[in-house]
C-alpha positions as CSV (number, residue, x, y, z in Angstrom):
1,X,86.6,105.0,119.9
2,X,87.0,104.6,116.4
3,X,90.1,103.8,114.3
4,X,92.5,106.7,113.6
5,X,92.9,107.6,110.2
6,X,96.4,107.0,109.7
7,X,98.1,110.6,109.7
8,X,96.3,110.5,112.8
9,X,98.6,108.0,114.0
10,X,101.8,109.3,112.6
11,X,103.0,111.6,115.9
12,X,102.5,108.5,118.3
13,X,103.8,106.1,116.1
14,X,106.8,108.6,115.6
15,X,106.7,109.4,119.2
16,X,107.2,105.7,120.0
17,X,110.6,105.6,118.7
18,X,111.5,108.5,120.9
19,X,113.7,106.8,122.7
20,X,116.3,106.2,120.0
21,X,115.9,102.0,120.5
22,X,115.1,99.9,117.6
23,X,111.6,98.4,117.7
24,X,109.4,96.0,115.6
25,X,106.4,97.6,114.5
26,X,104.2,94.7,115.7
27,X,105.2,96.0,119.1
28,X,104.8,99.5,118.3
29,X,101.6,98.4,116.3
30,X,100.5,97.0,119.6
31,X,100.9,100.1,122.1
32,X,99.4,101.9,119.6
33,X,96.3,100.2,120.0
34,X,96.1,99.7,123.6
35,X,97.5,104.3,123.6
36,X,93.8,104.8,121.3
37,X,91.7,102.1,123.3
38,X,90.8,99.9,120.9
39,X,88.5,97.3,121.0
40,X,89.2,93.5,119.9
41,X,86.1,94.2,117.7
42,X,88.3,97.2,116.1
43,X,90.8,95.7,115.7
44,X,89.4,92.9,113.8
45,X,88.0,95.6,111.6
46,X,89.1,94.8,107.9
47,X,89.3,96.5,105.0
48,X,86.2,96.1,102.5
49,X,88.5,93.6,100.7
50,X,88.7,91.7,103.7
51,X,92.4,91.1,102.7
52,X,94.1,93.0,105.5
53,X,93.1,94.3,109.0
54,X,92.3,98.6,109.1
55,X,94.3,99.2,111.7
56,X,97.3,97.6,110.5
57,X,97.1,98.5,107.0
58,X,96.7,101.9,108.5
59,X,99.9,102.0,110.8
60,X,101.4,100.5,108.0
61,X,101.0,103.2,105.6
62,X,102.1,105.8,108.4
63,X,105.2,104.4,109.1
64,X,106.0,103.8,105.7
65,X,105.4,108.0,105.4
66,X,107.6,108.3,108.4
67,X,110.5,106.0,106.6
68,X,110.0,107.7,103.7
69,X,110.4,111.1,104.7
70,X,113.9,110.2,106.6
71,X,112.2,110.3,110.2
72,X,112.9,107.0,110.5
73,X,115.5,104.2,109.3
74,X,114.5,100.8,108.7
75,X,117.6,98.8,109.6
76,X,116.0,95.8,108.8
77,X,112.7,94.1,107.6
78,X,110.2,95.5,110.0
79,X,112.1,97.3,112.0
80,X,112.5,100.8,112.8
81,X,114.8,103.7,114.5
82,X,114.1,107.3,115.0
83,X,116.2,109.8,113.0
84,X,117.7,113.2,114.4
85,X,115.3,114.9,111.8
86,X,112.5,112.7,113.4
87,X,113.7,113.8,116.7
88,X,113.5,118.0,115.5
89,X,110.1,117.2,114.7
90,X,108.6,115.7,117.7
91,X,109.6,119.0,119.1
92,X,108.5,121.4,116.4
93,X,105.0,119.4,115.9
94,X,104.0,118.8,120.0
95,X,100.4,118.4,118.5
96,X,99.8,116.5,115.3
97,X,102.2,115.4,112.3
98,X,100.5,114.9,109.0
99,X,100.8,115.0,105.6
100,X,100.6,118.7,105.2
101,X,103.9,118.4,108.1
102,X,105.4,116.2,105.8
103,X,105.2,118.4,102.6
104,X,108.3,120.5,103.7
105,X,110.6,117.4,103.4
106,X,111.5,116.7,99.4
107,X,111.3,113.3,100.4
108,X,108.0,113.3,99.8
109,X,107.5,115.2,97.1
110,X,110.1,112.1,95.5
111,X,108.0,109.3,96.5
112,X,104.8,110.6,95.4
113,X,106.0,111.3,91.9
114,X,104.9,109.2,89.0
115,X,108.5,107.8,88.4
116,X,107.9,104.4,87.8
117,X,106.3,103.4,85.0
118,X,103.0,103.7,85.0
119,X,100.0,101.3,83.4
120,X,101.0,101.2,80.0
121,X,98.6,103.9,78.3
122,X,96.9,105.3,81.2
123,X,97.7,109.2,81.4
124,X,97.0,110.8,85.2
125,X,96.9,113.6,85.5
126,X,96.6,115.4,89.3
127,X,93.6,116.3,91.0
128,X,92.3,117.7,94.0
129,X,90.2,115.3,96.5
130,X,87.8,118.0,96.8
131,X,86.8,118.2,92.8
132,X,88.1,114.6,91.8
133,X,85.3,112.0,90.4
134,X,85.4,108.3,92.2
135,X,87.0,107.0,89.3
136,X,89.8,109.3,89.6
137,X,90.3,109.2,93.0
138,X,90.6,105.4,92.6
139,X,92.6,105.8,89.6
140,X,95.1,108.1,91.9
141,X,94.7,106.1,95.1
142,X,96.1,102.9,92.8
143,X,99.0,104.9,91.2
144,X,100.4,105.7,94.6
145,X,100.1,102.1,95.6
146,X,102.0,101.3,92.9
147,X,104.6,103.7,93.1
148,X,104.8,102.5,96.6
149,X,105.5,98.7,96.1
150,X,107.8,99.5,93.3
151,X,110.3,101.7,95.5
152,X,110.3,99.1,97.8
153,X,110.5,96.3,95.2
154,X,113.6,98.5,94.3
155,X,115.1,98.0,97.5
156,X,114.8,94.5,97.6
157,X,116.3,94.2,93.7
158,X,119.3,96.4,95.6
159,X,119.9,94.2,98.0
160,X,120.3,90.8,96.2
161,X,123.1,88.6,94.6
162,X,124.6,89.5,92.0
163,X,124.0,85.2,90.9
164,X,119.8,86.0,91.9
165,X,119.8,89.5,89.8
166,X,120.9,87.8,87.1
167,X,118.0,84.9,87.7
168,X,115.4,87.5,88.0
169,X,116.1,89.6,84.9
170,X,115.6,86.1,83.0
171,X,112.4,85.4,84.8
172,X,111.1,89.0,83.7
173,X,112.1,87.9,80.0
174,X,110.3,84.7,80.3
175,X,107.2,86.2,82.0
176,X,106.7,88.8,78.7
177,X,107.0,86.0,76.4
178,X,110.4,85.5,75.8
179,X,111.4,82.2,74.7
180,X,109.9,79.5,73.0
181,X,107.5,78.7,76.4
182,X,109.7,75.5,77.5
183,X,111.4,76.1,81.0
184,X,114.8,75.3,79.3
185,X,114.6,78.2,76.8
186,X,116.6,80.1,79.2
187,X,120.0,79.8,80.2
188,X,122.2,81.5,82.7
189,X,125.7,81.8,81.8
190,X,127.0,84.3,84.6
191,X,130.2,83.7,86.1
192,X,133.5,83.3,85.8
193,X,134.6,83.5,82.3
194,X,130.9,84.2,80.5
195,X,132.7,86.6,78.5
196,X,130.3,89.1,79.6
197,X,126.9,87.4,78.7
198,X,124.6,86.6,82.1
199,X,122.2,84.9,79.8
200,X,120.8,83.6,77.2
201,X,117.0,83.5,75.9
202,X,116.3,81.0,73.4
203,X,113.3,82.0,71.3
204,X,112.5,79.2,69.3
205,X,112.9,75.5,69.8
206,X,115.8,75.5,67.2
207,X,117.7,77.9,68.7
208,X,117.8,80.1,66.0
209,X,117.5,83.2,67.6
210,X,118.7,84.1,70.6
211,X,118.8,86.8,72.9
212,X,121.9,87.7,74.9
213,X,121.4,89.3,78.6
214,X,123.5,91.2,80.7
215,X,122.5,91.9,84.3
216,X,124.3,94.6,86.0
217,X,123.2,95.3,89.8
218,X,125.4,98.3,90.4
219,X,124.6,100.7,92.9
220,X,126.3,103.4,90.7
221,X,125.1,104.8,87.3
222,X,126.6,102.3,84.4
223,X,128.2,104.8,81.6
224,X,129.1,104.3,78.2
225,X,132.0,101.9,78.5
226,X,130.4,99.2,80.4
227,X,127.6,99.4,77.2
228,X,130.7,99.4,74.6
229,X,131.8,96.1,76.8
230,X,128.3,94.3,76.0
231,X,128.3,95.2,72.4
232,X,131.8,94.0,72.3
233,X,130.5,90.7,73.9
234,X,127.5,90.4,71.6
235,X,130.0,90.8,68.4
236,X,132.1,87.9,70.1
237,X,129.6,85.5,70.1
238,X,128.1,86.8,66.7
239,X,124.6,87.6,68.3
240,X,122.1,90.2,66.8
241,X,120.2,91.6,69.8
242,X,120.8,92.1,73.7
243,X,119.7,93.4,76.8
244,X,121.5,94.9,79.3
245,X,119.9,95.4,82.9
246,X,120.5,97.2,86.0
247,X,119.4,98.2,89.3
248,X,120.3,101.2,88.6
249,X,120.5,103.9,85.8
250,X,122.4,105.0,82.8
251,X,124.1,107.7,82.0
252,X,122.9,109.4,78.8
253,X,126.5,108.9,77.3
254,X,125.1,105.1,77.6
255,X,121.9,105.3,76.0
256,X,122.9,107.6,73.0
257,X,125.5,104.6,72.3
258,X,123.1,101.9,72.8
259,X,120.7,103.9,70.4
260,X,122.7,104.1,67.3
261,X,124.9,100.6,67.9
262,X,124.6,97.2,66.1
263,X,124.1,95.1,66.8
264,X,120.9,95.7,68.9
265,X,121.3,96.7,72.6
266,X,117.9,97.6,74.9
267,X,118.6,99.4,78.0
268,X,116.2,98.3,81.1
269,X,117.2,100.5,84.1
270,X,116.0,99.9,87.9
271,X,112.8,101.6,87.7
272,X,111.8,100.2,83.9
273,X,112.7,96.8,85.3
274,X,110.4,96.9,88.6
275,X,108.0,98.2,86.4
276,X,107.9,95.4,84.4
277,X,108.2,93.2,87.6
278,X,104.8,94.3,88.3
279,X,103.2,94.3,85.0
280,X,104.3,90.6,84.9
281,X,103.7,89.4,87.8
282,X,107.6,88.6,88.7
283,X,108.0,89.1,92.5
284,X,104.6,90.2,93.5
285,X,101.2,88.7,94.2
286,X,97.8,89.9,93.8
287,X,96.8,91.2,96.8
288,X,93.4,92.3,96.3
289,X,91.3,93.2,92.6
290,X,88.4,95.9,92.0
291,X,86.1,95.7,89.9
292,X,84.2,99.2,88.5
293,X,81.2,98.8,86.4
294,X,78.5,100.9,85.0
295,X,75.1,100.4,83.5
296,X,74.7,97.9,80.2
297,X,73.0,100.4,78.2
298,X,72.2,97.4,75.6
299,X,70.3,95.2,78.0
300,X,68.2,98.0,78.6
301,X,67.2,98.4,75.0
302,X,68.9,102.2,75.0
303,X,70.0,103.8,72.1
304,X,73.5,104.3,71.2
């Protein structure tokens, strides 16, 4: 038979968790194809990129709607446990779970949303399948890969050091251009006693200017006082400019200080900071490219 589409998939892959045990989803992914009698030919199947087999790419994506919609819990890295709510709906949806299932959980209305930052200046705007053109149906398809690697690149940013957070929010500066392009431009200073700088961008050879980093990953919102604390640090060490990070947010209190202080302070919360992880290249790898091209109205000698 062919490949199932992957909300196709989603009730059996659901339904294999049934049993409350935690399971990799290499194992699940393999009952799945021996439950839809798939050949090795099928499952060989690749994408058009030829980067990643259909089948998995499409189990993939249906337990990541599953996770995502709290029908599952991913105690680990590739590993996954029913929920009670996944449980309810095994037993309201005997037949099929999709998508259109799905919608009645916010969940997924959340992790659809454009809330990362998007390409900077592209403007989507939402379109039906049935009336879209190619180009925005491509357009959409990529926005909601994106938003989908940077929730989980989130989760990952949650989950590390404090001593690696503060690594990575230097390697963002230095991917954008910060510094003056010698490995040693940048210096981390977290610890005990840095006086509440994490870091230090140098931006010329001289050291003349300087930019001053604070990395905060904080599960909770960071308010005003912890931005009065940076500015506090930044007047201590005589600097001009600094950036505060978190994995987080902040609290408006926080950004309407930051946006009338001096000296400088730029706010980069969780989502603005992934964002940029992914516009520079700083924890990701290219997976696969497109290219989308039209006619070359010139080498056919047509008019403007």
């Amino acid at each position: 038979m062919a490949i199932p589409d992957f909300q196709t998939l989603m009730r059996p892959l659901l339904e294999a968790y049934s049993s409350g045990s935690e399971r990799l989803i290499s194992d699940v992914r393999r009952d799945l194809a021996a439950q839809f009698h798939l050949t090795d030919e099928e499952l060989a199947e690749r994408l058009p990129s030829g980067l990643a087999r259909t089948f998995d790419n499409r189990v993939g994506w249906a337990a990541t709607y599953l996770y995502r919609t709290g029908l599952l819990t991913r105690p680990r890295r590739a590993v996954y446990q029913i929920t009670e709510r996944g449980r309810d709906l095994l037993v309201a949806h005997r037949e099929r779970i999709d998508l259109a299932i799905l919608a009645q959980f916010p969940e997924l209305a959340e992790f659809r949303k454009p809330g990362i930052p998007r390409r900077r200046g592209v403007a989507v705007v939402p379109v039906s399948e049935e009336t879209a053109t190619p180009e925005e149906r491509i357009e959409n398809a990529y926005q909601e890969l994106r938003q989908a690697l940077a929730v989980e690149l989130l989760e990952r940013v949650h989950t590390m050091p404090p001593s690696s957070f503060e690594d990575l929010v230097l390697d963002v500066l230095h991917a954008m251009g910060y510094g003056d392009g010698t490995e040693d431009a940048r210096l981390r200073t977290g610890g005990v006693g840095d006086r509440g700088i994490d870091g230090v961008i140098r931006e010329d050879r001289l050291g003349l200017d300087l930019v001053y980093v604070q990395a905060k990953r904080w599960e909770a919102t960071v308010g005003r006082p912890a931005v009065q604390g940076f500015v506090g640090a930044l007047k201590g060490a005589r600097a001009t400019k600094g950036i505060m990070f978190t994995a987080s947010a902040f609290s408006p209190e926080a950004r309407d200080f930051a946006a009338g202080v001096s000296p400088r302070v730029i706010l980069i919360d969780g989502e603005r900071l992934v964002g940029l992880m992914m516009d520079y290249n700083v924890g990701v790898t290219m997976r696969e490219a497109y290219e989308v091209k039209r006619v070359d109205g010139d080498y056919f000698g047509e008019d403007a």
